[in-house]
PDB file of N, CA, C and O in Angstrom:
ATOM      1  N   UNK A   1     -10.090   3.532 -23.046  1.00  0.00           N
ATOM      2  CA  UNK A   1      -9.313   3.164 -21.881  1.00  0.00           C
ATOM      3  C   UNK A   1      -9.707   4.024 -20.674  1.00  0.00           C
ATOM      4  O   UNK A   1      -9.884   3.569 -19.544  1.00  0.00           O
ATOM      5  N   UNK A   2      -9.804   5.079 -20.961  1.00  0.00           N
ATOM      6  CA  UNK A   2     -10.404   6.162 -19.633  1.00  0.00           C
ATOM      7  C   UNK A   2     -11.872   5.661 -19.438  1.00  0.00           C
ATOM      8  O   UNK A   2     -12.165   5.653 -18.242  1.00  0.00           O
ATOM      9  N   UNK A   3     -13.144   5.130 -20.470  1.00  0.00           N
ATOM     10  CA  UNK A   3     -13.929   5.390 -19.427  1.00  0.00           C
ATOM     11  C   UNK A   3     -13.696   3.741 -18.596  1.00  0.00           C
ATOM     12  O   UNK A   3     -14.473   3.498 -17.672  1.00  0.00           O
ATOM     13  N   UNK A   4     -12.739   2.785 -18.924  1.00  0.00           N
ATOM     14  CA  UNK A   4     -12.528   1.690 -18.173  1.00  0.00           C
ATOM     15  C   UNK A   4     -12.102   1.770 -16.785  1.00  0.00           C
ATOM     16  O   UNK A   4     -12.168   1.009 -15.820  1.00  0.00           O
ATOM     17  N   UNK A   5     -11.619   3.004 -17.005  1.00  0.00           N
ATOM     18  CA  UNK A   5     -10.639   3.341 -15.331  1.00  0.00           C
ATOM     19  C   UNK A   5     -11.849   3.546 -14.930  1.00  0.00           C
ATOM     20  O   UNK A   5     -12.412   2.676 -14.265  1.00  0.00           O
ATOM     21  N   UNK A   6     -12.625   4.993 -15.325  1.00  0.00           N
ATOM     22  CA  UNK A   6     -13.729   5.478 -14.724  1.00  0.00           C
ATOM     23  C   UNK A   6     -14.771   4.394 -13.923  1.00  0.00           C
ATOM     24  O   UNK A   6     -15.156   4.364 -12.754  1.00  0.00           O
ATOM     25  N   UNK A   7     -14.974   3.751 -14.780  1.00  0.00           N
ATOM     26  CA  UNK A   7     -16.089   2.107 -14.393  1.00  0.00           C
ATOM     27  C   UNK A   7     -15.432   1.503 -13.535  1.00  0.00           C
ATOM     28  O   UNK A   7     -16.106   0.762 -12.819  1.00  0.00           O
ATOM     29  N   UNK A   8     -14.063   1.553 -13.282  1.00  0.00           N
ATOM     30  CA  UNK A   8     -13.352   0.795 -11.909  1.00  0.00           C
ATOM     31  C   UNK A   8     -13.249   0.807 -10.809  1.00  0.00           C
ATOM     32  O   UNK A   8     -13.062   0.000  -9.898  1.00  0.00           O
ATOM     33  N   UNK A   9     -13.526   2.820 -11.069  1.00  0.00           N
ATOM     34  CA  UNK A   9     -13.107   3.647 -10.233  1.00  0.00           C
ATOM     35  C   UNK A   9     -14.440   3.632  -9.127  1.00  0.00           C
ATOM     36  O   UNK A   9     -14.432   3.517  -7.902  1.00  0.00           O
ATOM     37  N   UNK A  10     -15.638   3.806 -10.143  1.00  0.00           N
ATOM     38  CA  UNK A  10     -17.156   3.210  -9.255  1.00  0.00           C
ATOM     39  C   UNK A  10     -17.007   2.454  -9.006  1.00  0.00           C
ATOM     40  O   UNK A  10     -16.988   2.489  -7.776  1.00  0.00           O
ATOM     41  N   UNK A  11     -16.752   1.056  -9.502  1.00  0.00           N
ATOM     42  CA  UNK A  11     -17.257  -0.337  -9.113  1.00  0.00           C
ATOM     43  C   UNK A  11     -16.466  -0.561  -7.578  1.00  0.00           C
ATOM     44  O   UNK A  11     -17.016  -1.292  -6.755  1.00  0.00           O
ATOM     45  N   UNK A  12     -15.365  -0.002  -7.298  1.00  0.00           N
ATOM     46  CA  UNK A  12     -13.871   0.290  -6.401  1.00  0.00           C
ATOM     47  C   UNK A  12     -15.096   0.734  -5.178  1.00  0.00           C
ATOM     48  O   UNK A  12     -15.513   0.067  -4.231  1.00  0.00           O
ATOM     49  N   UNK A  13     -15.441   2.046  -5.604  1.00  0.00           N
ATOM     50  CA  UNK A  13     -16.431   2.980  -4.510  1.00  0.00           C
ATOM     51  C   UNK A  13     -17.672   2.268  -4.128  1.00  0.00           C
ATOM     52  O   UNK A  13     -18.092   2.454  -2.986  1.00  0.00           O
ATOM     53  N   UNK A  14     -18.257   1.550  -4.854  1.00  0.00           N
ATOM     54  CA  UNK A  14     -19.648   0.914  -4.834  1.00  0.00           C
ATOM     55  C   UNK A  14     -19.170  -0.128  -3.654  1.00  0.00           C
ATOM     56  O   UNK A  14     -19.755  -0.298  -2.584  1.00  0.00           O
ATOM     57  N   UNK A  15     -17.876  -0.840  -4.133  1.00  0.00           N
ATOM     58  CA  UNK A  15     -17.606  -2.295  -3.364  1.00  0.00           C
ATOM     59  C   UNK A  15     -17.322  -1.361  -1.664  1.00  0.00           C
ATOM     60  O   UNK A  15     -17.762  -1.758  -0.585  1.00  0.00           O
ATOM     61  N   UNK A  16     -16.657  -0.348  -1.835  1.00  0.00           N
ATOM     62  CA  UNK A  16     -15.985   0.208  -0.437  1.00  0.00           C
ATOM     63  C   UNK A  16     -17.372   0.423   0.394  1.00  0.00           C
ATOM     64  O   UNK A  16     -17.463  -0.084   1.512  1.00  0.00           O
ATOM     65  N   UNK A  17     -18.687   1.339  -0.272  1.00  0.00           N
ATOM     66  CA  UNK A  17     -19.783   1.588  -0.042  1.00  0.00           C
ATOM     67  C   UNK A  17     -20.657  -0.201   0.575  1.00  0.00           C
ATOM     68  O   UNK A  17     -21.197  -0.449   1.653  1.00  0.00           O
ATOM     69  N   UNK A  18     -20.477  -0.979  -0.480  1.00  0.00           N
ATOM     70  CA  UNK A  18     -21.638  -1.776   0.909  1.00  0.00           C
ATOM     71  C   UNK A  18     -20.711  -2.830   1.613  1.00  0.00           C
ATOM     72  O   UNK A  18     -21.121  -3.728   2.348  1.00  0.00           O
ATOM     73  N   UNK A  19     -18.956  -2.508   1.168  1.00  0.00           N
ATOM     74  CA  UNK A  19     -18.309  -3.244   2.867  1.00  0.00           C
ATOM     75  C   UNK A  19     -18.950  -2.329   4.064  1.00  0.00           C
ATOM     76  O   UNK A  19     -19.507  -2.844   5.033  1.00  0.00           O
ATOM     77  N   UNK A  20     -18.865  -1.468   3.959  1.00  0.00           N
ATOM     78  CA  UNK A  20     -18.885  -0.535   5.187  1.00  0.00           C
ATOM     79  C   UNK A  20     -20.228  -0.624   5.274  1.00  0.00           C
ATOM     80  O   UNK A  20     -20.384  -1.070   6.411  1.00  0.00           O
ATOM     81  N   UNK A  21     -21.599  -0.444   4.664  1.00  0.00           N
ATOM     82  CA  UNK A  21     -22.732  -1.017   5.151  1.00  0.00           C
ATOM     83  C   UNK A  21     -22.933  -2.413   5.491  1.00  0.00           C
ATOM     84  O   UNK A  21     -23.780  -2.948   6.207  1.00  0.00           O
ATOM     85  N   UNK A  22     -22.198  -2.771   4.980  1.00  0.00           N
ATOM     86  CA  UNK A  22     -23.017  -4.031   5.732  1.00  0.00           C
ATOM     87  C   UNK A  22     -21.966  -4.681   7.144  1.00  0.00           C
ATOM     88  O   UNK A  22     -22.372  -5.699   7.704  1.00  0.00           O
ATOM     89  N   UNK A  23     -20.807  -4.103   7.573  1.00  0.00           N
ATOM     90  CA  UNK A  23     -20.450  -4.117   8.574  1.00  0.00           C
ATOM     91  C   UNK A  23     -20.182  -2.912   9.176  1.00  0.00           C
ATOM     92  O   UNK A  23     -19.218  -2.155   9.288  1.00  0.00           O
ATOM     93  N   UNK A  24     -21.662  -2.978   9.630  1.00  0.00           N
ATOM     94  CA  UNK A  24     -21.637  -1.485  10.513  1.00  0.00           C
ATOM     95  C   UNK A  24     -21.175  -1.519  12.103  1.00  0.00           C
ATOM     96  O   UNK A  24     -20.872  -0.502  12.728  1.00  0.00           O
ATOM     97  N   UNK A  25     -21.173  -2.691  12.584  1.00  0.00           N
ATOM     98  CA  UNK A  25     -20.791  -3.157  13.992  1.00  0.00           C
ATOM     99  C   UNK A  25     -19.755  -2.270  14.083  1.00  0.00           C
ATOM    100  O   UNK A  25     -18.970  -1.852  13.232  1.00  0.00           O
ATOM    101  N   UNK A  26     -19.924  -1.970  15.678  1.00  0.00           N
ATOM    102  CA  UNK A  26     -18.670  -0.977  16.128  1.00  0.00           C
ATOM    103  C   UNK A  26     -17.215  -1.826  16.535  1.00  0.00           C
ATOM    104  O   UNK A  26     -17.506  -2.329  17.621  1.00  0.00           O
ATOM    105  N   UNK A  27     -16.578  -2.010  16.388  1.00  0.00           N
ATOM    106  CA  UNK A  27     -15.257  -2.959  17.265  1.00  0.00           C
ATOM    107  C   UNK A  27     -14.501  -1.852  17.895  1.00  0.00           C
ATOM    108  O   UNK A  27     -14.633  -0.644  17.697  1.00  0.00           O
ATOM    109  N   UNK A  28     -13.585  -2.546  18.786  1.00  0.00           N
ATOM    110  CA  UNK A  28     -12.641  -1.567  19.621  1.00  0.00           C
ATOM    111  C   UNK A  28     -11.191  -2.131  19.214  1.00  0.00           C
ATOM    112  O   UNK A  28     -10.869  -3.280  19.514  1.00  0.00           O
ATOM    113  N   UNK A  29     -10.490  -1.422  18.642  1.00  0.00           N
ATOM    114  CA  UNK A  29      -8.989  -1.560  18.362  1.00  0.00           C
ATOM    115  C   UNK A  29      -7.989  -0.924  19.127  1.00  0.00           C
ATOM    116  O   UNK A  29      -7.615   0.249  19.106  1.00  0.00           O
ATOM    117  N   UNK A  30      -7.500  -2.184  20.020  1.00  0.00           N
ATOM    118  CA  UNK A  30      -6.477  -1.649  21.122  1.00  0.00           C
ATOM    119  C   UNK A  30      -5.048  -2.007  20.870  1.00  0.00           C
ATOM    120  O   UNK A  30      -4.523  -3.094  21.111  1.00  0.00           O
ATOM    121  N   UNK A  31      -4.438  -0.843  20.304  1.00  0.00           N
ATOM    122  CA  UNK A  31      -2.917  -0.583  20.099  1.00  0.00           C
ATOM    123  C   UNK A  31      -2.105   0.080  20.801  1.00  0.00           C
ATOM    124  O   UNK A  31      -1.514   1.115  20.491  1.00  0.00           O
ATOM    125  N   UNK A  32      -2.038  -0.876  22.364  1.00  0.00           N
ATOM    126  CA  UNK A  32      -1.898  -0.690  23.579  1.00  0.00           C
ATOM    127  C   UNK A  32      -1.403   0.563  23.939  1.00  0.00           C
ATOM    128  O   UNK A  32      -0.805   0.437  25.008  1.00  0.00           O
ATOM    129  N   UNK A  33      -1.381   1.538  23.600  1.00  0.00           N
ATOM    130  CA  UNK A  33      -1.449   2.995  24.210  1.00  0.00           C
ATOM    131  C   UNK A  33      -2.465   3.474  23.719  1.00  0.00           C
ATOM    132  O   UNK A  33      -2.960   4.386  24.381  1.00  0.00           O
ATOM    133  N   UNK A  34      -3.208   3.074  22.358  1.00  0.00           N
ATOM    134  CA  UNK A  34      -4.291   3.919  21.965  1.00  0.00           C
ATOM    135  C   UNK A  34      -5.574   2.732  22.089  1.00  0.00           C
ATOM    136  O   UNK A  34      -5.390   1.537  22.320  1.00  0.00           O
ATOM    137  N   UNK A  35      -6.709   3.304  21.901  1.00  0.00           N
ATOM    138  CA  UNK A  35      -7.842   2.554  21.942  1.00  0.00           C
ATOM    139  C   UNK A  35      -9.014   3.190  20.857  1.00  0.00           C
ATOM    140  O   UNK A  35      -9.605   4.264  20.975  1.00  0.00           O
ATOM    141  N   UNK A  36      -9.074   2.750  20.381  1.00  0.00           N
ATOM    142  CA  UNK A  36     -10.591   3.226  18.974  1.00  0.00           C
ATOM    143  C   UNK A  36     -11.327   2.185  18.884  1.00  0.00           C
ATOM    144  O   UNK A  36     -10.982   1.004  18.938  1.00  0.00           O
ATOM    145  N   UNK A  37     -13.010   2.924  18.656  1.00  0.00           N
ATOM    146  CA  UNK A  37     -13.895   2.383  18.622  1.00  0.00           C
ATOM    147  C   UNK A  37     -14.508   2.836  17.087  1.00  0.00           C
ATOM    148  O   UNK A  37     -15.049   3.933  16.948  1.00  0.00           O
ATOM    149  N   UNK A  38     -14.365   1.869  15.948  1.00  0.00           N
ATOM    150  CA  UNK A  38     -14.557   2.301  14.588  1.00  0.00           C
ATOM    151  C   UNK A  38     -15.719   0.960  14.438  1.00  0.00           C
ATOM    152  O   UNK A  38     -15.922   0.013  15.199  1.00  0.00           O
ATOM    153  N   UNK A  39     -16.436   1.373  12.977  1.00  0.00           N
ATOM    154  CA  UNK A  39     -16.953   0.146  12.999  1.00  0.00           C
ATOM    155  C   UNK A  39     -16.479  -0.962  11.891  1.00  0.00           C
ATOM    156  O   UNK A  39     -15.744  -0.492  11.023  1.00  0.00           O
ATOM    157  N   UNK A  40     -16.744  -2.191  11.791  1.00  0.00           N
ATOM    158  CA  UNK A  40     -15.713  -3.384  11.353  1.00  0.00           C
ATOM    159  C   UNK A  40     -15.574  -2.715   9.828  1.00  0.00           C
ATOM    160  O   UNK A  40     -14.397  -2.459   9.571  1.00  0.00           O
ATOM    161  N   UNK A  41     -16.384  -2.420   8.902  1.00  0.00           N
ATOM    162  CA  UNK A  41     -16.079  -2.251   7.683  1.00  0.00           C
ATOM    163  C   UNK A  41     -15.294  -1.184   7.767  1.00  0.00           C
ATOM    164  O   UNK A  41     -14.229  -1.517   7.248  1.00  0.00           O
ATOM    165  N   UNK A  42     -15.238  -0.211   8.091  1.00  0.00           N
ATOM    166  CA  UNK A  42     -14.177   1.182   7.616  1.00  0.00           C
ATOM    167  C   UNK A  42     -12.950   0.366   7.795  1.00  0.00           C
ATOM    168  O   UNK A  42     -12.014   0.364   6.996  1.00  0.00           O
ATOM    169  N   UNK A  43     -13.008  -0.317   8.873  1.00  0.00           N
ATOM    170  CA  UNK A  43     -11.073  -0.709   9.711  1.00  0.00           C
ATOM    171  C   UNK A  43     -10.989  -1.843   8.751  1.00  0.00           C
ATOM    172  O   UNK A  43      -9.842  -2.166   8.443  1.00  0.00           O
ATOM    173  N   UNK A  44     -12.194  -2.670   8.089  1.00  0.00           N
ATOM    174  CA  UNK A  44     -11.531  -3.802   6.779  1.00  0.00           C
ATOM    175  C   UNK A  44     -11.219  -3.148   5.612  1.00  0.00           C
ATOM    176  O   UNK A  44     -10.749  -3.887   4.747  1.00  0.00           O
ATOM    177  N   UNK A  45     -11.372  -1.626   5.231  1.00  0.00           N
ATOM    178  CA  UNK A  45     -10.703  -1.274   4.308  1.00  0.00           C
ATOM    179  C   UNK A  45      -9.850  -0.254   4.391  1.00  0.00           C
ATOM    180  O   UNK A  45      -9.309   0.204   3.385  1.00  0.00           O
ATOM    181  N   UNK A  46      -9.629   0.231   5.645  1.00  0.00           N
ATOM    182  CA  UNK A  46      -8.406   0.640   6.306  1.00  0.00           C
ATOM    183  C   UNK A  46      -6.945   0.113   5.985  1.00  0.00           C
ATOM    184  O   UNK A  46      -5.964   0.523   5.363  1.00  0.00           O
ATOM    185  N   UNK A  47      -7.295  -0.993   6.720  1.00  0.00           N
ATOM    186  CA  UNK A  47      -6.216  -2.360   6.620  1.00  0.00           C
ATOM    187  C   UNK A  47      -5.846  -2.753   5.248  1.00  0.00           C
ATOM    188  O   UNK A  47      -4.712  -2.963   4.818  1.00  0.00           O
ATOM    189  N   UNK A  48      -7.164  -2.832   4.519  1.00  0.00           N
ATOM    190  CA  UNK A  48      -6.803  -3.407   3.198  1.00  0.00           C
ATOM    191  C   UNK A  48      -5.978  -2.294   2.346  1.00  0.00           C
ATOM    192  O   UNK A  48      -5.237  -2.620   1.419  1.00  0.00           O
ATOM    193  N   UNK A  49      -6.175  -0.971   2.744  1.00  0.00           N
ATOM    194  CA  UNK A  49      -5.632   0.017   1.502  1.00  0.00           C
ATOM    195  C   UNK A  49      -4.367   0.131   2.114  1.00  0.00           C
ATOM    196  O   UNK A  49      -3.349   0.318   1.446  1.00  0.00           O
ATOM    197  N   UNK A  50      -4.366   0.041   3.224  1.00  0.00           N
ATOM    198  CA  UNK A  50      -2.652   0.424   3.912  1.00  0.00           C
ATOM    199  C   UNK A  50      -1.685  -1.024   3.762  1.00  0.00           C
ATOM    200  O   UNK A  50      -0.477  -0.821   3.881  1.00  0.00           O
ATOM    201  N   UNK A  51      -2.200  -2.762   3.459  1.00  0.00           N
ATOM    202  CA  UNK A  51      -1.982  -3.178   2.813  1.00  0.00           C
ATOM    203  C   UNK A  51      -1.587  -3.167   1.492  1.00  0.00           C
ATOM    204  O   UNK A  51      -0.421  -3.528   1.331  1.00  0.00           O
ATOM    205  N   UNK A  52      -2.424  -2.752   0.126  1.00  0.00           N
ATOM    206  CA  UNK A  52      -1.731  -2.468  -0.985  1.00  0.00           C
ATOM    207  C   UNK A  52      -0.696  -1.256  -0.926  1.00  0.00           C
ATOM    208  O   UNK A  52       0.450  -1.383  -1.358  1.00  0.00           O
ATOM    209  N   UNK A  53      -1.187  -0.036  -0.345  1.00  0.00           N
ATOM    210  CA  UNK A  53       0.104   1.167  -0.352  1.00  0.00           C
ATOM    211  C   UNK A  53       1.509   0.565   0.274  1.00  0.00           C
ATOM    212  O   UNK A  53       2.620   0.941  -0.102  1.00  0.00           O
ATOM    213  N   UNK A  54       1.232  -0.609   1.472  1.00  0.00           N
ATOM    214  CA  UNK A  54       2.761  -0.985   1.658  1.00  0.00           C
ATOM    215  C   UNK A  54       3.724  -2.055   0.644  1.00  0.00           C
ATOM    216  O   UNK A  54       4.922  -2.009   0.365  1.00  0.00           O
ATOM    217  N   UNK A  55       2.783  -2.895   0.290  1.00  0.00           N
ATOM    218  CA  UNK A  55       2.954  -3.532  -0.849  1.00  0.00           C
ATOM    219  C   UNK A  55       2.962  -2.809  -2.023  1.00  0.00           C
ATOM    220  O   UNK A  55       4.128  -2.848  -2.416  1.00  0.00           O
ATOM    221  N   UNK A  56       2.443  -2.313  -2.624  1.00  0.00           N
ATOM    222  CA  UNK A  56       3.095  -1.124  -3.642  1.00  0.00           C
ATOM    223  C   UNK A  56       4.848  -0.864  -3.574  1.00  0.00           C
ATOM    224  O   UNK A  56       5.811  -1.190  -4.269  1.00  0.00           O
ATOM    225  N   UNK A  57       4.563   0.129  -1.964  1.00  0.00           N
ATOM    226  CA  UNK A  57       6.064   0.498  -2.248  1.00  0.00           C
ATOM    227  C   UNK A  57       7.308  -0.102  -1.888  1.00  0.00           C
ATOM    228  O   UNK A  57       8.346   0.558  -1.951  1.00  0.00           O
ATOM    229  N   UNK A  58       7.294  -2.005  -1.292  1.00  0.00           N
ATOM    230  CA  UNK A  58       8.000  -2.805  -1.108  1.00  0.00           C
ATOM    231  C   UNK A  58       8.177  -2.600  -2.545  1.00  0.00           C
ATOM    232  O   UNK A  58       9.014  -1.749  -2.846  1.00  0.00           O
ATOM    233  N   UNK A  59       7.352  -3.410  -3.832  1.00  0.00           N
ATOM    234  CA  UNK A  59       7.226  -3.727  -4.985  1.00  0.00           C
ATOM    235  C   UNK A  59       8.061  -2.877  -5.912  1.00  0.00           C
ATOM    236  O   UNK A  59       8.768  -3.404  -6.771  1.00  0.00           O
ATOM    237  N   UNK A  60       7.969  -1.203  -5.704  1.00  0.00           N
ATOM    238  CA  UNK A  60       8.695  -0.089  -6.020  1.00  0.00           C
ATOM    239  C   UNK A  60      10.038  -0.097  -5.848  1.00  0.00           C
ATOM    240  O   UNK A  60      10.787   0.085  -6.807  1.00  0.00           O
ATOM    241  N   UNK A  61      10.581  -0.350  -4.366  1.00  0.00           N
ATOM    242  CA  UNK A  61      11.178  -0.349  -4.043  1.00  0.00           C
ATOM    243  C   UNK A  61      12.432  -1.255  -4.129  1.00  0.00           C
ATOM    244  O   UNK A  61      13.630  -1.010  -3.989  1.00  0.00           O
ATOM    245  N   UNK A  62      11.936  -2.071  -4.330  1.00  0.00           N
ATOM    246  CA  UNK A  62      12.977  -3.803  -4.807  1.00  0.00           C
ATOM    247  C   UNK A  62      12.662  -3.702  -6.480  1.00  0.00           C
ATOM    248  O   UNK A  62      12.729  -4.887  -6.807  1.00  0.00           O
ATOM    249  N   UNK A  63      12.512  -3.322  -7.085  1.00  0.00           N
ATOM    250  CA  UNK A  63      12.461  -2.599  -8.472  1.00  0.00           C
ATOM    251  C   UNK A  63      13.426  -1.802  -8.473  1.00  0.00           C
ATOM    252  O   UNK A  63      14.309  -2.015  -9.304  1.00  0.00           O
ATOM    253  N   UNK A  64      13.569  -0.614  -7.528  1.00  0.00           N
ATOM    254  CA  UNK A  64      13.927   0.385  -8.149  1.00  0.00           C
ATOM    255  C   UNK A  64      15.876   0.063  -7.778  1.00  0.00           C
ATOM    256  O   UNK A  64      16.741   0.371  -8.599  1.00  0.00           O
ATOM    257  N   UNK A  65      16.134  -0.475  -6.646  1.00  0.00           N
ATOM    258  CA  UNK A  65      17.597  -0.905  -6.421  1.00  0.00           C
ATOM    259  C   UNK A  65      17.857  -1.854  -7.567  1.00  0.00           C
ATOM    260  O   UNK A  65      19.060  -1.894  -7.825  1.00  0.00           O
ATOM    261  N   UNK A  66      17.200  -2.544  -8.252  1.00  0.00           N
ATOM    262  CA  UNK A  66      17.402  -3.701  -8.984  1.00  0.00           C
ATOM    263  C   UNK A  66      17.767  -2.840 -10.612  1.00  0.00           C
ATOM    264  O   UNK A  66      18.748  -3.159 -11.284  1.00  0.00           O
ATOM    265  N   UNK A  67      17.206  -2.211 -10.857  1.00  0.00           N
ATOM    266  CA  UNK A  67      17.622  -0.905 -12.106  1.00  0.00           C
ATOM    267  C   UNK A  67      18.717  -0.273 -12.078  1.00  0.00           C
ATOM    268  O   UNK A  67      19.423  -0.072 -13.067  1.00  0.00           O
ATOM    269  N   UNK A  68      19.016   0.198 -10.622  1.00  0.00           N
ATOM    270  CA  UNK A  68      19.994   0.716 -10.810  1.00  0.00           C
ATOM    271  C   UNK A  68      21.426   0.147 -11.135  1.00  0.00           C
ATOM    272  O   UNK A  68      21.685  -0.945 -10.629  1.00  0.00           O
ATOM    273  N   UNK A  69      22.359   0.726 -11.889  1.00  0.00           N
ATOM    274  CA  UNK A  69      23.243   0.301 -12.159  1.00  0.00           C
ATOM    275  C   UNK A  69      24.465   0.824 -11.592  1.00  0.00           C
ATOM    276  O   UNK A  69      24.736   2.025 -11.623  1.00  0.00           O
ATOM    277  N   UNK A  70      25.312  -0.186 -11.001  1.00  0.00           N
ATOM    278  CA  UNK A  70      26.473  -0.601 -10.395  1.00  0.00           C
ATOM    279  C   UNK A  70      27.577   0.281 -10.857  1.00  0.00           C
ATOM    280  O   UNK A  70      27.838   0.281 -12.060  1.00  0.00           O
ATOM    281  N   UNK A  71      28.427   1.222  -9.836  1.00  0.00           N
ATOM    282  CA  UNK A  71      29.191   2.119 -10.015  1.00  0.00           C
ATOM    283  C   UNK A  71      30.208   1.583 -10.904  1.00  0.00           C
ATOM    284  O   UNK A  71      29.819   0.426 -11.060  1.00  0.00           O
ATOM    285  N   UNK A  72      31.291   1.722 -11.594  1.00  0.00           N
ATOM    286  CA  UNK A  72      32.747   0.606 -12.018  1.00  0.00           C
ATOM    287  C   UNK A  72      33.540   0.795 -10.931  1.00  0.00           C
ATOM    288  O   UNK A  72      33.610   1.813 -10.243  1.00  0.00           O
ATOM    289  N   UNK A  73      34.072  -0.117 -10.816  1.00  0.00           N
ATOM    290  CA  UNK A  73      35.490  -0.050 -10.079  1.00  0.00           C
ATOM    291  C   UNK A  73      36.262   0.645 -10.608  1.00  0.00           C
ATOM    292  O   UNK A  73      36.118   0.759 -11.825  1.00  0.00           O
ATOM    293  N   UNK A  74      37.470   1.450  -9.904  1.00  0.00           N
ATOM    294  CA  UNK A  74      38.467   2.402  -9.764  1.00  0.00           C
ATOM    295  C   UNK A  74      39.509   1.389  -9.728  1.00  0.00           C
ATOM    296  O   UNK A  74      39.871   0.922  -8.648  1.00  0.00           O
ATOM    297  N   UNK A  75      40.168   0.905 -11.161  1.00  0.00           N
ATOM    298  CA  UNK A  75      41.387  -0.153 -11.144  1.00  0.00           C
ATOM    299  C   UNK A  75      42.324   0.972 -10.665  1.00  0.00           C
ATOM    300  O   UNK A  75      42.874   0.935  -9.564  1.00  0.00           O
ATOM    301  N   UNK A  76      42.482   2.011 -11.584  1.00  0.00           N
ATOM    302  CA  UNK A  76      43.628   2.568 -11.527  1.00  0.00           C
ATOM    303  C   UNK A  76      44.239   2.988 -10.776  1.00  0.00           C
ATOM    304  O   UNK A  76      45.461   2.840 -10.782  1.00  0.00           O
ATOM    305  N   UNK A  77      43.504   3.753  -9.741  1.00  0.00           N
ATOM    306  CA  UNK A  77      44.306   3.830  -8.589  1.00  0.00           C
ATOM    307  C   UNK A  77      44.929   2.679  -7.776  1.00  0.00           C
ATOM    308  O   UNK A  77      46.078   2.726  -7.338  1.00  0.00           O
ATOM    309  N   UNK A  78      44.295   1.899  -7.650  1.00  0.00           N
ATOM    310  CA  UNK A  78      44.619   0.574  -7.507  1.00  0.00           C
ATOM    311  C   UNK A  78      45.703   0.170  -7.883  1.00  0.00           C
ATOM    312  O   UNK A  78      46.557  -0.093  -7.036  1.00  0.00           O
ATOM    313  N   UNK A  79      45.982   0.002  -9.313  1.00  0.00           N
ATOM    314  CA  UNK A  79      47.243  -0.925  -9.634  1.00  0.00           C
ATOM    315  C   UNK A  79      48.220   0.181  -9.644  1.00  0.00           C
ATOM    316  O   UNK A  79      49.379  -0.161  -9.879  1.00  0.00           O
ATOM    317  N   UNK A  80      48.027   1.266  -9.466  1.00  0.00           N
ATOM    318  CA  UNK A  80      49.049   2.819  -9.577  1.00  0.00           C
ATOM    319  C   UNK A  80      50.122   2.655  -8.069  1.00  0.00           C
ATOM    320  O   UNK A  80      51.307   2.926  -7.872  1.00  0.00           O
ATOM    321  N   UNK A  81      49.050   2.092  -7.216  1.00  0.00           N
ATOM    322  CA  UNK A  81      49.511   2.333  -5.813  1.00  0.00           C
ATOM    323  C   UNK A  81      50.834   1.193  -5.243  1.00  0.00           C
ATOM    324  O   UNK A  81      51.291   1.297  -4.105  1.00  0.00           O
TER     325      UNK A  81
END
C-alpha cells in the first residue's frame, strides 16, 4: 500500500511538472487591487489545489456537524416550572 501512495505521489509531481511546462505563457491576473504576472500552468494548478483544499474542507465540514450528536432536552425544568 505505501509504495502505491509513493507511485501517486510521482505520477501527481510528473503530471504538475509538464502542466507547468507546457504552459509556460505568462498571463496577468487582475484582482482589482492586485495585479500578477504568473505563467498559465503554475495559476492552473494553483486554482486546481485551492479547489480540492476548499472542497475537502466543505466535505469535512458538513460531515463533521452531521456526527455530531444533538444535546437532550431539559424536560424537567420545564414541566417543574
Amino acid at each position: 500500500m505505501r509504495l502505491i501512495r509513493i507511485l501517486l505521489a510521482f505520477l501527481c509531481i510528473a503530471f504538475g511538472i509538464g502542466v507547468v511546462a507546457l504552459n509556460a505563457d505568462a498571463v496577468n491576473l487582475d484582482l482589482l487591487w492586485i495585479e500578477f504576472s504568473l505563467p498559465l500552468g503554475l495559476l492552473l494548478l494553483s486554482v486546481l489545489l485551492l479547489g480540492a483544499l476548499l472542497g475537502g474542507m466543505a466535505a469535512l465540514l458538513s460531515r463533521g456537524e452531521a456526527s455530531t450528536p444533538a444535546a437532550p432536552a431539559e424536560d424537567d425544568e420545564a414541566s417543574a416550572g
